[in-house]
N, CA, C and O atoms as a Tripos MOL2 file, in Angstrom:
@<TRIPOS>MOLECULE
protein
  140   139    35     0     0
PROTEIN
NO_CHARGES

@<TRIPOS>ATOM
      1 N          22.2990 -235.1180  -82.6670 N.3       1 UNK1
      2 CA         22.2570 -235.0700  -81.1940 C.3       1 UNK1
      3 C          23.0130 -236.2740  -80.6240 C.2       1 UNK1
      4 O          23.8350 -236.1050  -79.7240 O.2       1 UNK1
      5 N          22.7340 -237.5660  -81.1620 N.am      2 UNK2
      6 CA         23.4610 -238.5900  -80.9800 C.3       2 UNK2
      7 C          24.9330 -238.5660  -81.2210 C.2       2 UNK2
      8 O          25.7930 -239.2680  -80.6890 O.2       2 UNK2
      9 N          25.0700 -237.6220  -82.1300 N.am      3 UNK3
     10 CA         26.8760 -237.5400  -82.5580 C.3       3 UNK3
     11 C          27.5840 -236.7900  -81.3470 C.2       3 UNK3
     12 O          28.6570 -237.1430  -80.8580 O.2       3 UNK3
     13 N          26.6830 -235.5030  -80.8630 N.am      4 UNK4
     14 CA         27.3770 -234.9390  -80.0980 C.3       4 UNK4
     15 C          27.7950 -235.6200  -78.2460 C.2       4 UNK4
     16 O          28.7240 -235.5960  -77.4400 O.2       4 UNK4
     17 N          26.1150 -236.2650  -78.4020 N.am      5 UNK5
     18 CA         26.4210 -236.8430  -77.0450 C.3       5 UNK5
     19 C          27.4550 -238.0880  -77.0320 C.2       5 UNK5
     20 O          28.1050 -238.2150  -75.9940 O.2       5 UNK5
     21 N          27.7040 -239.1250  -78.1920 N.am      6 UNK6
     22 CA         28.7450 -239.8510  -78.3110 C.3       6 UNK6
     23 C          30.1690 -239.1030  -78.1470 C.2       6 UNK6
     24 O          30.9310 -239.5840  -77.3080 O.2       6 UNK6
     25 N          30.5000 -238.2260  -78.7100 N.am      7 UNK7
     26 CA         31.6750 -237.0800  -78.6390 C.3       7 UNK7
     27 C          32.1170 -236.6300  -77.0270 C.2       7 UNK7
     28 O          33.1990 -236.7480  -76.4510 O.2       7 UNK7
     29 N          30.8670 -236.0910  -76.5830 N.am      8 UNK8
     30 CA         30.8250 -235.6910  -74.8450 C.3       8 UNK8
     31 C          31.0440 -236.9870  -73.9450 C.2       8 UNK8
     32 O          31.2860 -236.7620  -72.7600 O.2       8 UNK8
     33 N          30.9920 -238.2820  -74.3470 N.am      9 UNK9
     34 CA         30.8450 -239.5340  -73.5860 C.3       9 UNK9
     35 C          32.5990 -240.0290  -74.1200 C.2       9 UNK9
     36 O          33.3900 -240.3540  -73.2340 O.2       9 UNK9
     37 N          33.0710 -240.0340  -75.6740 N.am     10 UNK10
     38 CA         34.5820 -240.3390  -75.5560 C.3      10 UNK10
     39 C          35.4610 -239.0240  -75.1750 C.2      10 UNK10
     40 O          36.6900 -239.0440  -75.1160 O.2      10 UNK10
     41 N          34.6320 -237.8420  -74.9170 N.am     11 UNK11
     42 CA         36.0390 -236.8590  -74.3290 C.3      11 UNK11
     43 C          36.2400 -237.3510  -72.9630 C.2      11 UNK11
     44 O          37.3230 -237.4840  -72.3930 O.2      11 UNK11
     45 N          34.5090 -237.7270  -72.2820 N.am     12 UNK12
     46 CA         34.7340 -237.7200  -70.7470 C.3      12 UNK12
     47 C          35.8400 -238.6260  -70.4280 C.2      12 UNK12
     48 O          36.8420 -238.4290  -69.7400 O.2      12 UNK12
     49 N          35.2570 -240.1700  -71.3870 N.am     13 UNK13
     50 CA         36.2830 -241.4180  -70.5740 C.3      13 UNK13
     51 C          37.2540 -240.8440  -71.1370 C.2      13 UNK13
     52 O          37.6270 -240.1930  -70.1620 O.2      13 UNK13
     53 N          37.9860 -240.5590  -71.9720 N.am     14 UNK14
     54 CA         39.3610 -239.9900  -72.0660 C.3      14 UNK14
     55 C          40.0000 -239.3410  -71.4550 C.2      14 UNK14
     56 O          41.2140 -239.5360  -71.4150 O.2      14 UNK14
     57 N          39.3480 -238.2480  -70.7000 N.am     15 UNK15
     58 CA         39.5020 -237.3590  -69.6430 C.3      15 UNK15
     59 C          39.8990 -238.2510  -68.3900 C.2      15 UNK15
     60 O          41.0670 -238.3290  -68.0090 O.2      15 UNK15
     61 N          38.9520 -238.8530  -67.8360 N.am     16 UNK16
     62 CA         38.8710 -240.1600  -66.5920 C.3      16 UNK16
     63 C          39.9960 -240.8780  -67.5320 C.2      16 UNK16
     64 O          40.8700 -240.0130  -67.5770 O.2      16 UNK16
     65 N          40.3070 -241.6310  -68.0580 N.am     17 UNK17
     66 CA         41.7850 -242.0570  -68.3740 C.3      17 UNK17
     67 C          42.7050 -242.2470  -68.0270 C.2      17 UNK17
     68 O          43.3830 -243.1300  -67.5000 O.2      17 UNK17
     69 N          42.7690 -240.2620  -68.7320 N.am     18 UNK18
     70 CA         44.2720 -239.4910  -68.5650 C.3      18 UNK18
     71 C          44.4950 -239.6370  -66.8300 C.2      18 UNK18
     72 O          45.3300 -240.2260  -66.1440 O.2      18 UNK18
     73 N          43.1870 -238.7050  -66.4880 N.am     19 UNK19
     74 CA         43.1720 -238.1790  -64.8460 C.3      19 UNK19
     75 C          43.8960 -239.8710  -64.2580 C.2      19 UNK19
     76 O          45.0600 -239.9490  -63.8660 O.2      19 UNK19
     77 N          43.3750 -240.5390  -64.2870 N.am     20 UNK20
     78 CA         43.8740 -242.0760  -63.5760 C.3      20 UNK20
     79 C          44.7870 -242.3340  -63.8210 C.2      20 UNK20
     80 O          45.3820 -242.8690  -62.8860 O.2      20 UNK20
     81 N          45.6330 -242.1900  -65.1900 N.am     21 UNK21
     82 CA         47.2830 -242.6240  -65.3760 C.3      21 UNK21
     83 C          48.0030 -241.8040  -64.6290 C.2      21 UNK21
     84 O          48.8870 -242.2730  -63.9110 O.2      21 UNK21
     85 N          47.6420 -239.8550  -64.6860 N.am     22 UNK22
     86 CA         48.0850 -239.3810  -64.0360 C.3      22 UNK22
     87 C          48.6150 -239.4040  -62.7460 C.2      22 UNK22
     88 O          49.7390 -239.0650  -62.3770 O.2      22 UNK22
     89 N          47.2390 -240.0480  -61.8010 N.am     23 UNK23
     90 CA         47.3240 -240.2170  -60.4850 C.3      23 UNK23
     91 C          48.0800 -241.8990  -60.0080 C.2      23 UNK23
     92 O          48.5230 -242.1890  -58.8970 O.2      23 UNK23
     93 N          48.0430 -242.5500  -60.9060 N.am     24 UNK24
     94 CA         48.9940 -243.7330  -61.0470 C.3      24 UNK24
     95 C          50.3220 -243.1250  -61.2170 C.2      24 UNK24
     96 O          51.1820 -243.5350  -60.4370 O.2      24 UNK24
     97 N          50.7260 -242.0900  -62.2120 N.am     25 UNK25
     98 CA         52.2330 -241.9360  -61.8410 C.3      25 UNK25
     99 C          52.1930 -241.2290  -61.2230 C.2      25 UNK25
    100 O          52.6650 -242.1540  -60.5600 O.2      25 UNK25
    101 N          52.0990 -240.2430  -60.4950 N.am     26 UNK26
    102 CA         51.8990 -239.3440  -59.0870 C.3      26 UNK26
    103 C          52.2140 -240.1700  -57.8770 C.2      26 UNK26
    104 O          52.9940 -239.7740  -57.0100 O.2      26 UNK26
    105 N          51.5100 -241.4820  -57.8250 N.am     27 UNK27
    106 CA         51.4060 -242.2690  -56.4410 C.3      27 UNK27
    107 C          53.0150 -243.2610  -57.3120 C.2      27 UNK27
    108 O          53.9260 -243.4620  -56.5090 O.2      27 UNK27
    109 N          53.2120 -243.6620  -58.4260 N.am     28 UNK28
    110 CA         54.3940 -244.0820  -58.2920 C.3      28 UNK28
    111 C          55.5600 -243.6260  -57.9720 C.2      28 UNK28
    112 O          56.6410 -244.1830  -57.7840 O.2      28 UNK28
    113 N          55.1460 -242.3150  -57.9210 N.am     29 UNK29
    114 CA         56.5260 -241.1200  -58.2140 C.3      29 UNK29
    115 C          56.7590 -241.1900  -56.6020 C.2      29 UNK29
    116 O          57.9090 -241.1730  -56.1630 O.2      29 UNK29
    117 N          55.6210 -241.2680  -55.7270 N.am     30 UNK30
    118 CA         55.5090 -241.0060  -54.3850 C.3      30 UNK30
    119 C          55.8420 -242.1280  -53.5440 C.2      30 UNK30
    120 O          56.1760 -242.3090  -52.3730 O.2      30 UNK30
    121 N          55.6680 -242.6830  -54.3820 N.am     31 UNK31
    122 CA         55.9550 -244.3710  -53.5350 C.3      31 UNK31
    123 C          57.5320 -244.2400  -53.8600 C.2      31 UNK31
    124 O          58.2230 -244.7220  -52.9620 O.2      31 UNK31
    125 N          58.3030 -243.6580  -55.0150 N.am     32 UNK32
    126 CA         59.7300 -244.0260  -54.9490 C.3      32 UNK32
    127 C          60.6070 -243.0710  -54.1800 C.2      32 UNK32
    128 O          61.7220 -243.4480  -53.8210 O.2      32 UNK32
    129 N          60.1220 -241.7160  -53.8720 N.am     33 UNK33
    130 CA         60.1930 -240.7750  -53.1390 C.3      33 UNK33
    131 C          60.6460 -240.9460  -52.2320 C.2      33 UNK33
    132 O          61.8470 -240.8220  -51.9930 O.2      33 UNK33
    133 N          59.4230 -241.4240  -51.1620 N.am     34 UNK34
    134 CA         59.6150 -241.8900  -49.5120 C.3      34 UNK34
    135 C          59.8010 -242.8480  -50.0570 C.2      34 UNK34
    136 O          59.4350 -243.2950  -51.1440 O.2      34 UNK34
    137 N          60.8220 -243.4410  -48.7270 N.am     35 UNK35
    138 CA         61.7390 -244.3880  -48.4210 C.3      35 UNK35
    139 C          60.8280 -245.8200  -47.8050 C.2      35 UNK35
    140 O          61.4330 -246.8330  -47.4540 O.2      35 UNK35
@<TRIPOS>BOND
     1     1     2 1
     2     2     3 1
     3     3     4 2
     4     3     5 am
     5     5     6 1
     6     6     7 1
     7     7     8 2
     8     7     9 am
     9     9    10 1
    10    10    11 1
    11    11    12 2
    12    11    13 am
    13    13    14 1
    14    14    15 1
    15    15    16 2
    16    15    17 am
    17    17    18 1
    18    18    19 1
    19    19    20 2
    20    19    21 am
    21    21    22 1
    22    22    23 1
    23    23    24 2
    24    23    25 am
    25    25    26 1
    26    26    27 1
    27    27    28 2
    28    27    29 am
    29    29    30 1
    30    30    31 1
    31    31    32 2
    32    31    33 am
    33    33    34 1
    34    34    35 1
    35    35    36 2
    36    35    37 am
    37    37    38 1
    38    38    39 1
    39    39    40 2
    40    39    41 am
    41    41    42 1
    42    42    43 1
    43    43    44 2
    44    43    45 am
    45    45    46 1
    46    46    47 1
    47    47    48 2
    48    47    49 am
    49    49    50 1
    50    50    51 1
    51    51    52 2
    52    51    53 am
    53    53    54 1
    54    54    55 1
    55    55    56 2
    56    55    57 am
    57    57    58 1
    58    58    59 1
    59    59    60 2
    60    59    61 am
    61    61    62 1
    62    62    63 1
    63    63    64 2
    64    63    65 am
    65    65    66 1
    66    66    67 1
    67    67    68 2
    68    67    69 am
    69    69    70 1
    70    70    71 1
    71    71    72 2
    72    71    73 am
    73    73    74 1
    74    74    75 1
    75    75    76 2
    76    75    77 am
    77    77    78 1
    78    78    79 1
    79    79    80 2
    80    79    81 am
    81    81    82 1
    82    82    83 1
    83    83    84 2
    84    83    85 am
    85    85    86 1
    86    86    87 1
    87    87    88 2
    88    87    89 am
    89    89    90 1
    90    90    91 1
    91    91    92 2
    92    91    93 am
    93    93    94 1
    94    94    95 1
    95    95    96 2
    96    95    97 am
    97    97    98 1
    98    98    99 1
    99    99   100 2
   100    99   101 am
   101   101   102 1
   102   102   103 1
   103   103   104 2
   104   103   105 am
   105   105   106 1
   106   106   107 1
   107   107   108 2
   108   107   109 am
   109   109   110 1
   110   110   111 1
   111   111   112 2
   112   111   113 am
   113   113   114 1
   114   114   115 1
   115   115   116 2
   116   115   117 am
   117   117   118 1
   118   118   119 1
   119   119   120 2
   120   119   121 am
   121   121   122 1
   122   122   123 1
   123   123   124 2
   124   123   125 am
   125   125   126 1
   126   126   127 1
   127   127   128 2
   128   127   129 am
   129   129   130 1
   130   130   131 1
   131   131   132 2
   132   131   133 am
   133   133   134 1
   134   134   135 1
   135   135   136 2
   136   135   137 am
   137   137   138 1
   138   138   139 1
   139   139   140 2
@<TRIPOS>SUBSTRUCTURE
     1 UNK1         2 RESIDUE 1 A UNK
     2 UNK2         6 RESIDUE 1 A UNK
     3 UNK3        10 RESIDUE 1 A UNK
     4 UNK4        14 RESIDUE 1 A UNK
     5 UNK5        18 RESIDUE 1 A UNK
     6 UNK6        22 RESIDUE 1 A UNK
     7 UNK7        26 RESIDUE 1 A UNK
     8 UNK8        30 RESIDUE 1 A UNK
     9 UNK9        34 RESIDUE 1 A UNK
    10 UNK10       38 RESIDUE 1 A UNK
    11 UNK11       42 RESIDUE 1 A UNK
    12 UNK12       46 RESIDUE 1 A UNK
    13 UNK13       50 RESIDUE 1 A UNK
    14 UNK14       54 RESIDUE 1 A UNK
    15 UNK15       58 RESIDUE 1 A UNK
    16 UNK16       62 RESIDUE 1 A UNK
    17 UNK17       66 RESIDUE 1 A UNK
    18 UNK18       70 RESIDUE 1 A UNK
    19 UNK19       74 RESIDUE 1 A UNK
    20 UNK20       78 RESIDUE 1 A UNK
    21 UNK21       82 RESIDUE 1 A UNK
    22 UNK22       86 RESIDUE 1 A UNK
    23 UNK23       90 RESIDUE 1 A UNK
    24 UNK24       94 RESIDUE 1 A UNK
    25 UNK25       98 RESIDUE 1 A UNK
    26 UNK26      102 RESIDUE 1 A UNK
    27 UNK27      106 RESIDUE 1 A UNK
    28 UNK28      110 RESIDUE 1 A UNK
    29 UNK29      114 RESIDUE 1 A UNK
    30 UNK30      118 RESIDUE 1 A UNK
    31 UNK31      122 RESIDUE 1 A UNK
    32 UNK32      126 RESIDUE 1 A UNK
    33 UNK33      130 RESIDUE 1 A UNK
    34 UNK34      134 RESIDUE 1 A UNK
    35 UNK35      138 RESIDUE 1 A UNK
């Protein structure tokens, strides 16, 4: 039970991560965009 909930806790932050680099290059992409 402990294995799985450790597993569900490194997919999440991995998930939250990705999602945040994502939205870091999104807003960089946007910032070079507009002028």
């Amino acid at each position: 039970m402990s294995r799985l909930v450790k597993a569900l806790l490194v997919i999440a932050c991995a998930i939250i991560i990705t999602a945040a680099l994502l939205c870091a290059a999104v807003m960089v992409l946007f910032a070079q965009w507009v002028p």
